[in-house]
C-alpha positions as CSV (number, residue, x, y, z in Angstrom):
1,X,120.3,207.4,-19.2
2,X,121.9,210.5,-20.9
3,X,125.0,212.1,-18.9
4,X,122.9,215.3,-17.6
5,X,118.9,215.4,-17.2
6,X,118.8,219.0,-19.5
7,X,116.9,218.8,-22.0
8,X,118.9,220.2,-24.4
9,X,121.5,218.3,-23.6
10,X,120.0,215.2,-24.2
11,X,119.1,216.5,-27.5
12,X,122.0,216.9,-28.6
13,X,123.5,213.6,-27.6
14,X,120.9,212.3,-29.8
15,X,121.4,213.9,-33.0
16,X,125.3,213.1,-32.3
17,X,124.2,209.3,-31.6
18,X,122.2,209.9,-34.8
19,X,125.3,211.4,-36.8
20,X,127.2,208.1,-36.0
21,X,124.8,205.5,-37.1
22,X,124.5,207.4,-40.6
23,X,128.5,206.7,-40.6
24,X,127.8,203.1,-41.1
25,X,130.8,203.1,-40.0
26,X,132.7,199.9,-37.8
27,X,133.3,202.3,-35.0
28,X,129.4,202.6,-34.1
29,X,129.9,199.4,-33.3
30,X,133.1,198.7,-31.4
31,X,131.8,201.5,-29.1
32,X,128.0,199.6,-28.7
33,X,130.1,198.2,-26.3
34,X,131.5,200.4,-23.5
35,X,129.1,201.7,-20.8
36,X,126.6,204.0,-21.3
37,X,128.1,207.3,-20.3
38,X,131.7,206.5,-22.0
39,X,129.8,205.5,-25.6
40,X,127.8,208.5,-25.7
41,X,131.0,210.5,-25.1
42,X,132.5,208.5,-27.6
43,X,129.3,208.8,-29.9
44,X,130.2,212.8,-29.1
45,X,133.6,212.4,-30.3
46,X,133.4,210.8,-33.3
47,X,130.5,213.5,-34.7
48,X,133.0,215.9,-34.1
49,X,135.1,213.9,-36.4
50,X,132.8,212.8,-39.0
51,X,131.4,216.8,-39.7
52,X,134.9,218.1,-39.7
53,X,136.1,215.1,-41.8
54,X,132.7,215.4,-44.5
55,X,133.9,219.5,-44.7
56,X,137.0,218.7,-45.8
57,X,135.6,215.5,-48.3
58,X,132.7,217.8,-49.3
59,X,132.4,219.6,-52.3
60,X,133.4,223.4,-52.2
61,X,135.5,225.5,-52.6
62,X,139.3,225.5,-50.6
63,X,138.5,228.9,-49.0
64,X,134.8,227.9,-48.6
65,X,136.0,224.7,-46.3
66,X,138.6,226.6,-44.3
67,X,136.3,229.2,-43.1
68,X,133.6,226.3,-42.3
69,X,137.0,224.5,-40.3
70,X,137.4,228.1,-38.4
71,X,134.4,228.3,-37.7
72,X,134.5,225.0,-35.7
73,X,138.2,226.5,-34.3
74,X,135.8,229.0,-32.7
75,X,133.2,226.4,-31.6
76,X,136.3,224.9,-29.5
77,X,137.1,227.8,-27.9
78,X,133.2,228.6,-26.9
79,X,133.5,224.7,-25.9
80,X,136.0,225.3,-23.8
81,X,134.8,228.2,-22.0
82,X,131.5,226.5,-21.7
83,X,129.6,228.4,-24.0
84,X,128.6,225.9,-27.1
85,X,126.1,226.7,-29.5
86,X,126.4,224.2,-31.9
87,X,124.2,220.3,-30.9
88,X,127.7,218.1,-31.1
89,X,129.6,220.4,-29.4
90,X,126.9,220.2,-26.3
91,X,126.9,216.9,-26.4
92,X,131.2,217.5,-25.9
93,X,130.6,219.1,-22.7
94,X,130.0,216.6,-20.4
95,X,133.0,214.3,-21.9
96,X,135.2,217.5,-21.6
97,X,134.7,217.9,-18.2
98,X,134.1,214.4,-16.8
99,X,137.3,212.7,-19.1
100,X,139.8,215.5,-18.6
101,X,139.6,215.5,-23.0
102,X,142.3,218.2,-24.2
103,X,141.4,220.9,-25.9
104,X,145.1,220.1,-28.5
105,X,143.5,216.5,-29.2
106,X,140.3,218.3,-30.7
107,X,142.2,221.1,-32.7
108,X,144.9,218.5,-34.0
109,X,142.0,216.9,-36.0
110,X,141.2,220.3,-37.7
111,X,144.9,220.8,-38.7
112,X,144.4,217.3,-40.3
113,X,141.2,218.3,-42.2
114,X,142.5,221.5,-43.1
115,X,144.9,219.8,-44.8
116,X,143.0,217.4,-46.7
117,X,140.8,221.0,-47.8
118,X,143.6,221.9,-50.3
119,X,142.9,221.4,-53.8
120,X,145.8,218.9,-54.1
121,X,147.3,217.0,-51.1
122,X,151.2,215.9,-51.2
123,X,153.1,214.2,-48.6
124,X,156.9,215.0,-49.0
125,X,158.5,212.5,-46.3
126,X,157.9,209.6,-43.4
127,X,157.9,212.6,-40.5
128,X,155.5,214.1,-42.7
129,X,153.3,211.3,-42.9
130,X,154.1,210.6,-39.6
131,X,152.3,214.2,-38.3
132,X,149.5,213.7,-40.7
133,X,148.3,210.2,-38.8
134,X,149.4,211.9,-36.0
135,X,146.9,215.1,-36.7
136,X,144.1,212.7,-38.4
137,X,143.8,209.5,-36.0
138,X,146.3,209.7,-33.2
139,X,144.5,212.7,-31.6
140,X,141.4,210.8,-31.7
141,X,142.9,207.6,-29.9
142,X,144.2,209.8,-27.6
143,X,140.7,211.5,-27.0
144,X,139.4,207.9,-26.6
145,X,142.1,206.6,-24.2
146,X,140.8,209.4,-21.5
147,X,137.3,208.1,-22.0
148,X,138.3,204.3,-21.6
149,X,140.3,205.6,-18.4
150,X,143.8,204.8,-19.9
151,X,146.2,207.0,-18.0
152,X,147.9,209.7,-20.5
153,X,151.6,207.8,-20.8
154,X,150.5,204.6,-21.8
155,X,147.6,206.1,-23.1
156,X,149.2,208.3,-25.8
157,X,151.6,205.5,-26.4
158,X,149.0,202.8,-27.9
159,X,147.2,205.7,-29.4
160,X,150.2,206.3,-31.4
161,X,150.9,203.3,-32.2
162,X,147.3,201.9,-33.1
163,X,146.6,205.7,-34.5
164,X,149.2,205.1,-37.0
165,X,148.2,201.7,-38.5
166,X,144.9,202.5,-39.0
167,X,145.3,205.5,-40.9
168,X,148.1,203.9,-42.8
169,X,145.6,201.3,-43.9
170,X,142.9,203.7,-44.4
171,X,145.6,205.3,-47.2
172,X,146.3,202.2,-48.6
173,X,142.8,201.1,-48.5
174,X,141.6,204.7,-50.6
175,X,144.5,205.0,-52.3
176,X,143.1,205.2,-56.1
177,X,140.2,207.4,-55.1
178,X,142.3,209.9,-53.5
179,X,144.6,209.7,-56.9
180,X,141.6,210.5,-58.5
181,X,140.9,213.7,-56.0
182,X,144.5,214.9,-56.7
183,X,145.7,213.3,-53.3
184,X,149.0,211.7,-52.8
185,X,149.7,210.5,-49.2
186,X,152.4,207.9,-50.0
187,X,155.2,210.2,-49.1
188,X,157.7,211.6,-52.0
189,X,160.6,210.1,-50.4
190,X,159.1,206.8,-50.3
191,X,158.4,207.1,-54.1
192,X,161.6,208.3,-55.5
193,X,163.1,205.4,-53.1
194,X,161.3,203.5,-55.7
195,X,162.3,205.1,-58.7
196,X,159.0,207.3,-59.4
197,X,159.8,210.7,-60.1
198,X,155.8,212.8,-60.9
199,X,154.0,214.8,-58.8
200,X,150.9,213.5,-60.7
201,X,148.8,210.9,-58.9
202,X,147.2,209.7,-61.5
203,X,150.8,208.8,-63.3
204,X,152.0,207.7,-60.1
205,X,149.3,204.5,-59.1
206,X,150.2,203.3,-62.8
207,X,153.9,203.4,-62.3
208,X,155.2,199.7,-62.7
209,X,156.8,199.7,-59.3
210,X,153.9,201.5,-57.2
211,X,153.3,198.1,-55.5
212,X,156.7,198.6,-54.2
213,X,155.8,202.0,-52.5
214,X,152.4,200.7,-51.0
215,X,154.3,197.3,-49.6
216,X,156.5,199.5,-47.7
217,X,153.3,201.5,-46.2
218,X,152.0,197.8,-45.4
219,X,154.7,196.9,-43.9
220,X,155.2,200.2,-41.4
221,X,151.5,199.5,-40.8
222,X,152.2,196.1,-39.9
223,X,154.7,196.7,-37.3
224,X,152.3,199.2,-35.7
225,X,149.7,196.7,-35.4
226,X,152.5,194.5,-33.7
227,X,153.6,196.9,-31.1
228,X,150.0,198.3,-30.2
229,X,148.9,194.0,-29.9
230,X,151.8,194.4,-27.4
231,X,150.6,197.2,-25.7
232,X,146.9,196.7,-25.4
233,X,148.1,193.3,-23.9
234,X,149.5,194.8,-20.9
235,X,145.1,195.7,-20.1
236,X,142.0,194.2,-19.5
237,X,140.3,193.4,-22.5
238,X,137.3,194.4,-21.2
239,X,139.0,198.0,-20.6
240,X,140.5,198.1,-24.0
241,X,137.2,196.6,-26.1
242,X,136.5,199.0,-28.4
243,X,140.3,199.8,-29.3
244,X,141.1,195.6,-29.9
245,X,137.9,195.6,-32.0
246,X,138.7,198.1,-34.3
247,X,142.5,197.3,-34.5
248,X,141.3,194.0,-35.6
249,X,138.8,195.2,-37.9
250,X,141.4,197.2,-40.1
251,X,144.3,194.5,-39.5
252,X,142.0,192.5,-41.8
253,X,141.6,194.8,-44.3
254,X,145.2,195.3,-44.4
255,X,145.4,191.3,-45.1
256,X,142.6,191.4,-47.6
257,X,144.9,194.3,-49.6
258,X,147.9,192.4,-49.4
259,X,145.9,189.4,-50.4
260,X,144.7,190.7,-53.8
261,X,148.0,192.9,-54.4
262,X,149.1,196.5,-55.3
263,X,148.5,196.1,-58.6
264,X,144.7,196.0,-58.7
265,X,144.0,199.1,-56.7
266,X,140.8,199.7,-58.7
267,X,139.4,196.7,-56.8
268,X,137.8,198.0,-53.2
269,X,138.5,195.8,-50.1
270,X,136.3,195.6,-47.6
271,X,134.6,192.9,-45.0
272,X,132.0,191.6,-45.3
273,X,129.0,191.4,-42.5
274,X,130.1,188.2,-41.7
275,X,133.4,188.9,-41.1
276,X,132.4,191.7,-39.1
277,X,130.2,189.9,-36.9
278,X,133.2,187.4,-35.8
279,X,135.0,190.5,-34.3
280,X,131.9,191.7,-33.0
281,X,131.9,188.6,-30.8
282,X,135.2,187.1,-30.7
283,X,136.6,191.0,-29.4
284,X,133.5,192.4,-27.9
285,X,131.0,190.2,-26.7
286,X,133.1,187.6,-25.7
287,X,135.9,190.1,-24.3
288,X,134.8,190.8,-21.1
């Protein structure tokens, strides 16, 4: 059953069910889990996330993908005043209004892909990565928390916690591509800290003691993992599902990097089905 009987409505949740599956993408199915009504607002979510996101991956111009972002800035606000035009954004209105989802949360994503729209990306310093997970994937946990009925306090706490390690890995995990895109998002400091002194990426992943840099990114990522584990313990797993599912899906592509080392960057890491199915059961399925 959809969340309203319009037509329209149920429409729209389709095409942003639809935008989801294309994804291929591990959160379709940690959230093939929750309730009916809480995974379409979830499906609803993350399509709000994966167009913004593809704007700011896409090709085009830097000006050309800012005015596309505003344009979404101005979809919030008709959103928010319940006035939508655009399918995904219907399919928002339900979640908005039945999850008490903040208005910040949404545009805190856009700050993060307007970033990533710049024709070179730098990250100076650990608060400065710090606000860019914080823009790019905490916002969204904290988006998912009011779905899965996780009160705001503990709430934004594991979704800053388990916000943080996945993006971390996600950096890790993309970190030559994004060299080759003109992105940097192991901070300055970390690197000079390391004796690497360019502002040129592709200089940078080829630097003999790069594998120093990314071990220390591993190793902030790691303790996140450790203290949201501690949080999400303090729930019922079957509350929590999709959030231990997908923390466990990118813990283990954080092993898998460390296992074949910073020095072979050019060599992807990723699960495979198999490996995929195990968490499907062992943290959905089974986690009731």
């Amino acid at each position: 059953m959809t969340s309203t009987g319009d037509p329209g409505v149920l429409a729209a949740e389709k095409i942003a069910e639809a935008l989801v599956r294309r994804s291929r993408s591990s959160f379709y199915w940690a959230m093939r889990v929750l309730p009916e009504p809480k995974r379409r607002a979830m499906y609803a979510i993350y399509a709000f996330c994966r167009i913004v996101d593809d704007i700011a991956d896409g090709p085009g111009l830097e000006t050309e993908k800012m005015s596309r972002l505003k344009c979404w800035r101005d979809e919030l606000d008709r959103l928010f005043n319940g006035t939508p035009t655009d399918p995904v954004a219907i399919a928002l209105m339900h979640p908005v209004k039945a999850y008490d989802l903040k208005k910040n949360d949404f545009l805190a994503v856009i700050d993060g892909m307007e970033r990533d729209s710049g024709s070179q990306v730098r990250i100076t310093d650990e608060q400065d990565l710090e606000s860019y997970c914080d823009a790019v994937a905490c916002s969204v946990g904290r988006l998912a928390n009011q779905v899965f009925g996780v009160g705001p306090k503990e709430g934004h706490a594991i979704a800053g916690a388990l916000g943080q390690a996945l993006q971390l890995t996600n950096i890790l995990r993309d970190v030559a591509e994004d060299a080759a895109n003109d992105r940097m998002y192991i901070p300055r400091s970390v690197l000079l800290r390391h004796g690497i002194d360019s502002d040129d990426p592709s200089i940078v992943i080829h630097h003999p003691d790069f594998s120093l840099a990314c071990q220390d990114l591993a190793d902030l990522a790691l303790g996140h993992y450790e203290t949201a584990d501690q949080m999400l313990g303090g729930y019922e797993r079957s509350v929590m599902r999709p959030a231990v599912m997908m923390m466990e899906t990118y813990r283990r592509v954080l092993q898998k990097l460390q296992k074949r080392g910073w020095r072979n960057i050019d060599h992807p890491v990723r699960l495979s089905g198999a490996e995929k199915l195990m968490i499907m059961v062992r943290y959905g399925w089974l986690s009731i």
